[in-house]
PDB file as gemmi writes it, atoms N, CA and C in Angstrom:
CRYST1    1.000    1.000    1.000  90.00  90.00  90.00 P 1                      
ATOM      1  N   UNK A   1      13.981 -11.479  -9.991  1.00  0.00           N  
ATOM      2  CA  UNK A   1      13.046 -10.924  -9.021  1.00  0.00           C  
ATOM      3  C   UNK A   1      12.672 -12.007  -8.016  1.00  0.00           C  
ATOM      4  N   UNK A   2      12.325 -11.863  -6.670  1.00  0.00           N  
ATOM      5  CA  UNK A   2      12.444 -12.542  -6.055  1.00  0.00           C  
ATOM      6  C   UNK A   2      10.786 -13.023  -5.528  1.00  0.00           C  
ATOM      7  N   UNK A   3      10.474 -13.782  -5.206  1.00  0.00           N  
ATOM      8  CA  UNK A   3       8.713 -13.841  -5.011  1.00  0.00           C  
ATOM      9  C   UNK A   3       8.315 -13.035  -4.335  1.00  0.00           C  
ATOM     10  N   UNK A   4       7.207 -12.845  -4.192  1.00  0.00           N  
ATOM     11  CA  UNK A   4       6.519 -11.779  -3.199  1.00  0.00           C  
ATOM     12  C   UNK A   4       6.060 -12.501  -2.416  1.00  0.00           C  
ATOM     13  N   UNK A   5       5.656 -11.747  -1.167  1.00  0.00           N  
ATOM     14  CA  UNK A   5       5.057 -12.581   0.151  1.00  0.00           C  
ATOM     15  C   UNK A   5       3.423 -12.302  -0.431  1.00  0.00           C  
ATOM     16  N   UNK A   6       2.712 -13.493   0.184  1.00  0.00           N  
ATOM     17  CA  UNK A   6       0.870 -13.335   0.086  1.00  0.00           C  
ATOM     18  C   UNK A   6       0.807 -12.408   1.117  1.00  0.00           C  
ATOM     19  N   UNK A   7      -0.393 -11.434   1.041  1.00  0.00           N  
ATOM     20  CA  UNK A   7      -0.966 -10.300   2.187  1.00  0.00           C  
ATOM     21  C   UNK A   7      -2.127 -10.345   1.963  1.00  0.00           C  
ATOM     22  N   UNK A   8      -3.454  -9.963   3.364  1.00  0.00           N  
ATOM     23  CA  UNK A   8      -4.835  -9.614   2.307  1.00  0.00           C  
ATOM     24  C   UNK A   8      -4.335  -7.904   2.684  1.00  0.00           C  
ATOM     25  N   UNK A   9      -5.491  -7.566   1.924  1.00  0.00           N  
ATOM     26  CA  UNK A   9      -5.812  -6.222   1.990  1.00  0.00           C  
ATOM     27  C   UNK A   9      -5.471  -5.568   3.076  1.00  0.00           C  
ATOM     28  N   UNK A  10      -6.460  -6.029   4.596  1.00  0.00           N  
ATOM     29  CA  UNK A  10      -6.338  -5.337   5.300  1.00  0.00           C  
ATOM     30  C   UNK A  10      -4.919  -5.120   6.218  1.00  0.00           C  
ATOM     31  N   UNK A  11      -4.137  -6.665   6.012  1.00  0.00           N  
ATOM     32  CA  UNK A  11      -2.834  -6.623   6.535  1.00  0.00           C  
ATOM     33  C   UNK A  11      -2.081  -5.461   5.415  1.00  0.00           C  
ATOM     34  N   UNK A  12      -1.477  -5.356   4.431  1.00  0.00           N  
ATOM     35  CA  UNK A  12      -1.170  -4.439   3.895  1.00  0.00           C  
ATOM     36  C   UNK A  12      -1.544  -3.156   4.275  1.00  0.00           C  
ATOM     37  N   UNK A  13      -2.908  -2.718   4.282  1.00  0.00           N  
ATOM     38  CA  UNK A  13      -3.079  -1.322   5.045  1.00  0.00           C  
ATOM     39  C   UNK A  13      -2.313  -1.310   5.927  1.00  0.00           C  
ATOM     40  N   UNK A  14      -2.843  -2.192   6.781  1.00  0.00           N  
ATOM     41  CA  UNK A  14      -1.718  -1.806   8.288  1.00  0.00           C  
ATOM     42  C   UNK A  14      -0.502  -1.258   7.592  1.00  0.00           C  
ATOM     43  N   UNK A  15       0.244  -1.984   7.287  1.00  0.00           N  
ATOM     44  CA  UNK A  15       1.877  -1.813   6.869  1.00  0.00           C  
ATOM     45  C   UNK A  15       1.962  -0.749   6.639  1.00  0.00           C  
ATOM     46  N   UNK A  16       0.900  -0.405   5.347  1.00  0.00           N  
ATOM     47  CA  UNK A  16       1.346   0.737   4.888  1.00  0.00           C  
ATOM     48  C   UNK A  16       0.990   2.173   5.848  1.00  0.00           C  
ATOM     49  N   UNK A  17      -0.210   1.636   6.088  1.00  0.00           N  
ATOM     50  CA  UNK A  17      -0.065   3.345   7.041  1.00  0.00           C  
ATOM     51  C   UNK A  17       0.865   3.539   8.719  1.00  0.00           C  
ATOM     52  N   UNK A  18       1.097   2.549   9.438  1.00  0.00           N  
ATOM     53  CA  UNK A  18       2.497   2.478  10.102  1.00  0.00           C  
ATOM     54  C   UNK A  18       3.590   3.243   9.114  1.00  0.00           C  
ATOM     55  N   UNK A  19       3.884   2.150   8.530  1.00  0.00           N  
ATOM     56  CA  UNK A  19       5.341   3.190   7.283  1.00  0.00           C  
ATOM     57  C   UNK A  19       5.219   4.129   7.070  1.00  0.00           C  
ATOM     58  N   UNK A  20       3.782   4.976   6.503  1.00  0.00           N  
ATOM     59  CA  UNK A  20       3.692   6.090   6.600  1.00  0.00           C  
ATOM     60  C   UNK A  20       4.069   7.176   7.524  1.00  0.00           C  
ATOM     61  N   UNK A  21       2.791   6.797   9.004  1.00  0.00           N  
ATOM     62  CA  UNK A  21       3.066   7.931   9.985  1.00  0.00           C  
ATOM     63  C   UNK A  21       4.308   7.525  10.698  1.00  0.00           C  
ATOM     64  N   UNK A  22       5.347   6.621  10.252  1.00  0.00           N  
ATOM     65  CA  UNK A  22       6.746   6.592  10.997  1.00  0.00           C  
ATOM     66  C   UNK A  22       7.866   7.430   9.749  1.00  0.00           C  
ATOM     67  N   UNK A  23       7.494   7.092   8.178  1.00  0.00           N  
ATOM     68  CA  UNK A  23       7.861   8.161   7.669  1.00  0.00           C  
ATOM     69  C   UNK A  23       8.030   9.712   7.801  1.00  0.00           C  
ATOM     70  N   UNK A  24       6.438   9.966   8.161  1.00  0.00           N  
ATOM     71  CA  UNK A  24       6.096  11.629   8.199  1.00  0.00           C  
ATOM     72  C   UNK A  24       7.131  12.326   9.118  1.00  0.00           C  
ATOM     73  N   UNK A  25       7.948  13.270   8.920  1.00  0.00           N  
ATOM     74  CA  UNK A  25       8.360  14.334   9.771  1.00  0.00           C  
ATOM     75  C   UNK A  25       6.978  15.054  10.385  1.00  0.00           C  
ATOM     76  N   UNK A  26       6.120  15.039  10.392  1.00  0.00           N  
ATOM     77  CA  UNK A  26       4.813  15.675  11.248  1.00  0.00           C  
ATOM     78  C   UNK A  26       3.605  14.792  10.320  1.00  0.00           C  
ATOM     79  N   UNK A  27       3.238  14.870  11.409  1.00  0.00           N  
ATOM     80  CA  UNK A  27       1.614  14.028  10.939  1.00  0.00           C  
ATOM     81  C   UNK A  27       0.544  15.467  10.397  1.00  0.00           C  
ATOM     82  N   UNK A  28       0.588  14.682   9.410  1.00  0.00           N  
ATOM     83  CA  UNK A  28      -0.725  15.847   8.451  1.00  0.00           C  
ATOM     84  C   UNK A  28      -1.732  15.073   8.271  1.00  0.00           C  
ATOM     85  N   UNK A  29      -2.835  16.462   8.613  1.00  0.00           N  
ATOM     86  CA  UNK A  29      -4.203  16.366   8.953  1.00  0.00           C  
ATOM     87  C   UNK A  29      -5.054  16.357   7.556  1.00  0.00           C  
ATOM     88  N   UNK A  30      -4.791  15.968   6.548  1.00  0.00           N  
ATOM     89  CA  UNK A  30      -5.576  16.077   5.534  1.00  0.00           C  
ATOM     90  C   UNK A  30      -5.045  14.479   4.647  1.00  0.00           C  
ATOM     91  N   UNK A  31      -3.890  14.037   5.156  1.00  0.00           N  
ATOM     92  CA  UNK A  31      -3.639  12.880   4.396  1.00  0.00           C  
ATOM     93  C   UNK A  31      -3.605  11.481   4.757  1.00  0.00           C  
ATOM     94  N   UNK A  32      -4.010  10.670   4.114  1.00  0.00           N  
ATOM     95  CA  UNK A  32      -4.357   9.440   4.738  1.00  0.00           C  
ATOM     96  C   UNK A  32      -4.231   8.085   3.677  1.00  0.00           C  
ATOM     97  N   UNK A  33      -3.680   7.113   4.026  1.00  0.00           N  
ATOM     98  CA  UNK A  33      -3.168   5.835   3.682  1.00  0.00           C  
ATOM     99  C   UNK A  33      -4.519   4.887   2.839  1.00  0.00           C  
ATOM    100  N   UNK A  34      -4.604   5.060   1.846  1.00  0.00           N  
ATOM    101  CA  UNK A  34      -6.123   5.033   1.119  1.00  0.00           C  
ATOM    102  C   UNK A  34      -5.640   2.957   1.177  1.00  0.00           C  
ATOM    103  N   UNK A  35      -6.639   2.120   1.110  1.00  0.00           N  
ATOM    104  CA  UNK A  35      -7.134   0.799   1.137  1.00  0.00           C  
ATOM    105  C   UNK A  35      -6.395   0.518  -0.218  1.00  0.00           C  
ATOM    106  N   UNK A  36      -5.447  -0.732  -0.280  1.00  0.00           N  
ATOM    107  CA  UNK A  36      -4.857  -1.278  -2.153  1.00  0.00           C  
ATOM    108  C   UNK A  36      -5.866  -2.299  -2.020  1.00  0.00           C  
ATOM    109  N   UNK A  37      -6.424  -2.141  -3.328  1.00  0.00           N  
ATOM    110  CA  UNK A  37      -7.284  -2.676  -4.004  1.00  0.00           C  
ATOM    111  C   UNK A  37      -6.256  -3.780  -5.267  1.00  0.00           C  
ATOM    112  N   UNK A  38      -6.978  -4.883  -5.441  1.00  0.00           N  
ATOM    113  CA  UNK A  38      -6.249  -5.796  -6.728  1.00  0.00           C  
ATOM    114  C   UNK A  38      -7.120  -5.284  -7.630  1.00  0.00           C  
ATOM    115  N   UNK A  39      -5.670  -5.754  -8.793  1.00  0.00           N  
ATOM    116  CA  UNK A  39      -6.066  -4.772  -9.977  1.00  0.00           C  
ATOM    117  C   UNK A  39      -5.473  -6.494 -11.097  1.00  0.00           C  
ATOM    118  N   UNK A  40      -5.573  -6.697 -12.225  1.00  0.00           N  
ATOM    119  CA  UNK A  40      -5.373  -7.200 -13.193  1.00  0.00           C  
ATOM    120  C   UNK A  40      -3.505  -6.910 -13.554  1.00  0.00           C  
ATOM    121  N   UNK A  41      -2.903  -8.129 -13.692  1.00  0.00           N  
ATOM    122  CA  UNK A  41      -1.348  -7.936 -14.076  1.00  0.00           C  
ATOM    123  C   UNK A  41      -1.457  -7.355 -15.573  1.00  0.00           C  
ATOM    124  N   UNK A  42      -0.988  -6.025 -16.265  1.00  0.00           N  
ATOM    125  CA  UNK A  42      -0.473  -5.997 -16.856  1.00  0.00           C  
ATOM    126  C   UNK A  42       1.082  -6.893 -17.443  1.00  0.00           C  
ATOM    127  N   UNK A  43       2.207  -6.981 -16.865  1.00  0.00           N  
ATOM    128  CA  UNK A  43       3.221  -7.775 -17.160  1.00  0.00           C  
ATOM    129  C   UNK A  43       3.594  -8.708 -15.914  1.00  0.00           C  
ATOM    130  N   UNK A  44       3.621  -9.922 -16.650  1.00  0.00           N  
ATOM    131  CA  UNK A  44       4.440 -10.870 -15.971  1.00  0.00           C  
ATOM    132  C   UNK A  44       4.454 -10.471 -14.158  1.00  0.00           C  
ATOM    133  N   UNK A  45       5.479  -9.254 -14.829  1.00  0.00           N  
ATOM    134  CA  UNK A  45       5.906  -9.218 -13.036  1.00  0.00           C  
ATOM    135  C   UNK A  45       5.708  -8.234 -12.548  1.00  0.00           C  
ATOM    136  N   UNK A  46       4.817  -7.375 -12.924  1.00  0.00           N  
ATOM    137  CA  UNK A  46       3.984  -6.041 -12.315  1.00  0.00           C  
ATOM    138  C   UNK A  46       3.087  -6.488 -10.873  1.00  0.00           C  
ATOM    139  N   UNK A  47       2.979  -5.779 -10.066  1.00  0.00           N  
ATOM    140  CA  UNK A  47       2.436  -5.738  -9.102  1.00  0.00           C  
ATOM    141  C   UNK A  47       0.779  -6.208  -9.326  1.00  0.00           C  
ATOM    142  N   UNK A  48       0.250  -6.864  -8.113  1.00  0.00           N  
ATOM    143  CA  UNK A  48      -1.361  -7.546  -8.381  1.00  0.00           C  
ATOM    144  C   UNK A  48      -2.184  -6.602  -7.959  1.00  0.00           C  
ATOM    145  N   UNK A  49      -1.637  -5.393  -7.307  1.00  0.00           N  
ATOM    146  CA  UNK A  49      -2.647  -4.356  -6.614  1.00  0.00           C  
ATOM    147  C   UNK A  49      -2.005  -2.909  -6.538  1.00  0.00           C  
ATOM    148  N   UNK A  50      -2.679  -2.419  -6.261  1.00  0.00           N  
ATOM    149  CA  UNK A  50      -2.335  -0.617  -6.192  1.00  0.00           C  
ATOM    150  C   UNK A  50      -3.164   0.309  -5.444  1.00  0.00           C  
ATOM    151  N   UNK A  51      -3.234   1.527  -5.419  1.00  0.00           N  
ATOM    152  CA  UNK A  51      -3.932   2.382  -4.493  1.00  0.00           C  
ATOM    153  C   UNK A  51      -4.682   3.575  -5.416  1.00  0.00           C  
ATOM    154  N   UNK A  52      -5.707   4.090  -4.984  1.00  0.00           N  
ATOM    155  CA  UNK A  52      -5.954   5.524  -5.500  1.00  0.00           C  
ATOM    156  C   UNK A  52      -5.335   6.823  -4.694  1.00  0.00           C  
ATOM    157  N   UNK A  53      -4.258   7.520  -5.318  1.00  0.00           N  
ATOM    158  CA  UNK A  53      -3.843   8.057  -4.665  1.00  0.00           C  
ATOM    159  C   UNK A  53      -4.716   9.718  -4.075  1.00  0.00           C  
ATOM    160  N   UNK A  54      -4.664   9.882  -2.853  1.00  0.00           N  
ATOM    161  CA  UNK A  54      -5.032  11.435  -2.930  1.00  0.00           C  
ATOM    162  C   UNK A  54      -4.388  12.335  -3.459  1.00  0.00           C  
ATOM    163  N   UNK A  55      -5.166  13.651  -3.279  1.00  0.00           N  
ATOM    164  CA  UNK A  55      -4.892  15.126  -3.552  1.00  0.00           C  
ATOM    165  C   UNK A  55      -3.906  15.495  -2.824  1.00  0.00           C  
ATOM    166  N   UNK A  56      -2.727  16.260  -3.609  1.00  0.00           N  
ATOM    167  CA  UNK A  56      -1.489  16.050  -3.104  1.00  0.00           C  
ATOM    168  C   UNK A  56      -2.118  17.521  -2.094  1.00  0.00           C  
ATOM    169  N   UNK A  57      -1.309  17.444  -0.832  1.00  0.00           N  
ATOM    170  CA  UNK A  57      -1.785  18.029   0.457  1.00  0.00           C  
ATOM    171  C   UNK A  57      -0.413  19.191  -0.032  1.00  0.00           C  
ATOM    172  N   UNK A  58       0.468  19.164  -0.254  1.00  0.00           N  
ATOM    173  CA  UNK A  58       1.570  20.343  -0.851  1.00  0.00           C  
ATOM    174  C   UNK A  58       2.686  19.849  -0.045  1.00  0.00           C  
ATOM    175  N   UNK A  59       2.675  18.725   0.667  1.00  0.00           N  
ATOM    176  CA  UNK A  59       3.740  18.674   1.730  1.00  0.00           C  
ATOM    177  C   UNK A  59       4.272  17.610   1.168  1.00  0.00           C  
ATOM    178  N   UNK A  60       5.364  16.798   2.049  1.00  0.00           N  
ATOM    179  CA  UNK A  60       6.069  15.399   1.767  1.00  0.00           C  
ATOM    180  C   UNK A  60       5.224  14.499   1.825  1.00  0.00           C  
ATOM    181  N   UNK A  61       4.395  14.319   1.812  1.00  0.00           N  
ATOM    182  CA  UNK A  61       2.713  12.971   1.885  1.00  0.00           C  
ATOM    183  C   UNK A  61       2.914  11.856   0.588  1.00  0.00           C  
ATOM    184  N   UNK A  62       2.590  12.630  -0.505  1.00  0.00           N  
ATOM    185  CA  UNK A  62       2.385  12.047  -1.893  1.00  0.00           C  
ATOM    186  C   UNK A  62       3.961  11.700  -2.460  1.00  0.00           C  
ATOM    187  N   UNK A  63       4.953  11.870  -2.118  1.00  0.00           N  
ATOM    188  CA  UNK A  63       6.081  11.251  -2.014  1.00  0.00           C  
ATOM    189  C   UNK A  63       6.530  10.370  -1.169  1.00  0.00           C  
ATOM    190  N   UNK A  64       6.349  10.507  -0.353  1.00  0.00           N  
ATOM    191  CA  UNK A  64       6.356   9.009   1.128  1.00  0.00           C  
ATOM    192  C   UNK A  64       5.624   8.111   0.123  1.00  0.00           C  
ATOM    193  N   UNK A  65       4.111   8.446   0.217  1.00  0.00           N  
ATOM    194  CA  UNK A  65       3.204   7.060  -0.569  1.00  0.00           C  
ATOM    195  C   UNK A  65       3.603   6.871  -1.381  1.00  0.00           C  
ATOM    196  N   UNK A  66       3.974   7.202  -2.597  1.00  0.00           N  
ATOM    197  CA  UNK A  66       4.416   6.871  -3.936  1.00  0.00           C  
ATOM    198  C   UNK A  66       5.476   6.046  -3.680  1.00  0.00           C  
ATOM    199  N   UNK A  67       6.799   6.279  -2.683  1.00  0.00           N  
ATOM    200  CA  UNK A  67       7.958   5.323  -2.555  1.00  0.00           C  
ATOM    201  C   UNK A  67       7.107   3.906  -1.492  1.00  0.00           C  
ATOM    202  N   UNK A  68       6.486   4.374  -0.639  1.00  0.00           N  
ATOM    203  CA  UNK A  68       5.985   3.239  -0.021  1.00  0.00           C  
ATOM    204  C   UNK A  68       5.321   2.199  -0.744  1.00  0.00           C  
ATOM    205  N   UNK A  69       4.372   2.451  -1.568  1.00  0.00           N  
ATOM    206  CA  UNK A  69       3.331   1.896  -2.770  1.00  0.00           C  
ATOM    207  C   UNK A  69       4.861   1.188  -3.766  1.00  0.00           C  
ATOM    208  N   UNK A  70       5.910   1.642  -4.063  1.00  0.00           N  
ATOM    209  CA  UNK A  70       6.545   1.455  -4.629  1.00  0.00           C  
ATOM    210  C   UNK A  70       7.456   0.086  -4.046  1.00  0.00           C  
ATOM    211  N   UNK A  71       7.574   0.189  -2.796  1.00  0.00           N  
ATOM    212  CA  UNK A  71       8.395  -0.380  -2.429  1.00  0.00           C  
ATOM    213  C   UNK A  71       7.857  -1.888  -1.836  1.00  0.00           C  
ATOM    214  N   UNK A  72       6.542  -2.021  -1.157  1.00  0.00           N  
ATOM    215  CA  UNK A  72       5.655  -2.667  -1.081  1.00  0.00           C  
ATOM    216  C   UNK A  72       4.954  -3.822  -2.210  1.00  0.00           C  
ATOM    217  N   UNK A  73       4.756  -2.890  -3.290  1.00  0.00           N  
ATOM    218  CA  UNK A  73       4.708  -4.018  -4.613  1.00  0.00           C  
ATOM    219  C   UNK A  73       5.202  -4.664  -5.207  1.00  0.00           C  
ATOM    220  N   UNK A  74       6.345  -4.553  -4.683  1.00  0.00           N  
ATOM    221  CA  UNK A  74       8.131  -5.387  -5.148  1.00  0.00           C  
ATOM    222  C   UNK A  74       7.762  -6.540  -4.428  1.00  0.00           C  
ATOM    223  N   UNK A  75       7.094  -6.412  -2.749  1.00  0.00           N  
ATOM    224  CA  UNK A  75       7.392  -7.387  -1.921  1.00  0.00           C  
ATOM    225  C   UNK A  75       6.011  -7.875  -1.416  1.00  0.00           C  
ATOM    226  N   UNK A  76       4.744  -7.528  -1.875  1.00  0.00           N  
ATOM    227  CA  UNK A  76       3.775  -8.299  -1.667  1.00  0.00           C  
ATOM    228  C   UNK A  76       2.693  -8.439  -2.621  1.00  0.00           C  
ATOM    229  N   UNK A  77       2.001  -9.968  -2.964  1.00  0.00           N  
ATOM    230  CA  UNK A  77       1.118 -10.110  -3.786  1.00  0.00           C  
ATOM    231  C   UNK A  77      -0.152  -9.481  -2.897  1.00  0.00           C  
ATOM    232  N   UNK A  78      -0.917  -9.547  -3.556  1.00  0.00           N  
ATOM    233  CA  UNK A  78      -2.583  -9.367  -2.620  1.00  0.00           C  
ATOM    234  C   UNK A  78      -3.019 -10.527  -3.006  1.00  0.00           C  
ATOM    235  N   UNK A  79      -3.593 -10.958  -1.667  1.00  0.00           N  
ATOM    236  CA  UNK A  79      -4.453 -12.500  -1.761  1.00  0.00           C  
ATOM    237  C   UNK A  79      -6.318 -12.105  -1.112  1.00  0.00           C  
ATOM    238  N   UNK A  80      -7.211 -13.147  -1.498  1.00  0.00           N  
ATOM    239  CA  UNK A  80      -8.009 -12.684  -0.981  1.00  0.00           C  
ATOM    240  C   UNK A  80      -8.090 -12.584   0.462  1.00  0.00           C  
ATOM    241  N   UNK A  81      -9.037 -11.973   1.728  1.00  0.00           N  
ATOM    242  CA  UNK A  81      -8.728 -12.111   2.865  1.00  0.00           C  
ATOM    243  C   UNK A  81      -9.746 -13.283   3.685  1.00  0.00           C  
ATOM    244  N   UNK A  82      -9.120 -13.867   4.710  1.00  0.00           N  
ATOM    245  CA  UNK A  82      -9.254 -15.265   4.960  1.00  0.00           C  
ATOM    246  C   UNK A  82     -10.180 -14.812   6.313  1.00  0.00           C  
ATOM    247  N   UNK A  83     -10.951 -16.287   6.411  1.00  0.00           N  
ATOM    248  CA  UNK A  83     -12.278 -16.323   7.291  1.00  0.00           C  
ATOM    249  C   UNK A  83     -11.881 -15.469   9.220  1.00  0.00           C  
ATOM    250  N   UNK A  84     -10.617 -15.903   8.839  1.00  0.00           N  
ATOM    251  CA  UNK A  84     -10.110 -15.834  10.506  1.00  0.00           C  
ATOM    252  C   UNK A  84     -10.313 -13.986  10.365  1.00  0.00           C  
ATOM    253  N   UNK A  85      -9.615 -13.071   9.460  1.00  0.00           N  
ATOM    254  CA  UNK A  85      -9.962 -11.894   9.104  1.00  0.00           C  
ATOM    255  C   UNK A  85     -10.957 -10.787   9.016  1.00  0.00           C  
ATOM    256  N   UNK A  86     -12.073 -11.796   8.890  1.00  0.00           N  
ATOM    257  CA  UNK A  86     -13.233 -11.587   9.120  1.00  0.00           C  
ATOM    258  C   UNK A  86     -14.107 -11.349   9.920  1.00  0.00           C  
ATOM    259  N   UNK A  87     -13.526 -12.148  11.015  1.00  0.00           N  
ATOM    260  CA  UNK A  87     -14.201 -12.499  12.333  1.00  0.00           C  
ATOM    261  C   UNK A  87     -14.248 -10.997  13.235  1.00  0.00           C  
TER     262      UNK A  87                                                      
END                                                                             
């Protein structure tokens, strides 16, 4: 496995909800790119953070996120977010 890049929080959102609404075949009005929060490593090489996912809307939404969330935790740790971030 290869290292993960450091991200804070709010850079990750970005990512992820870009990926998203460039995923979506139509932008839906009920679904939205929820904040990854760090969470405690279960194994070695499990991901440092994750999301609460929403209420699946019935459309392609909760499958986009699930591969995005998926694909994302392969390739970034969560770090805390830095003073410049703040500002």
């Amino acid at each position: 496995m290869k290292p993960r890049t450091d991200i804070t929080p709010a850079r990750l959102y970005l990512l992820l909800n870009r990926e998203f609404t460039l995923r979506q075949s139509r932008r839906c009005p009920a679904c939205v790119v929820p904040m990854p929060f760090r969470v405690d490593r279960l194994e070695p090489d499990a991901a440092n953070w994750e999301v609460l996912f929403p209420a699946d809307c019935g459309g392609e939404c909760a499958a986009i996120l699930q591969e995005l969330v998926a694909e994302h935790q392969e390739a970034y740790e969560l770090v805390p977010p830095t003073e410049d971030e703040d500002r």
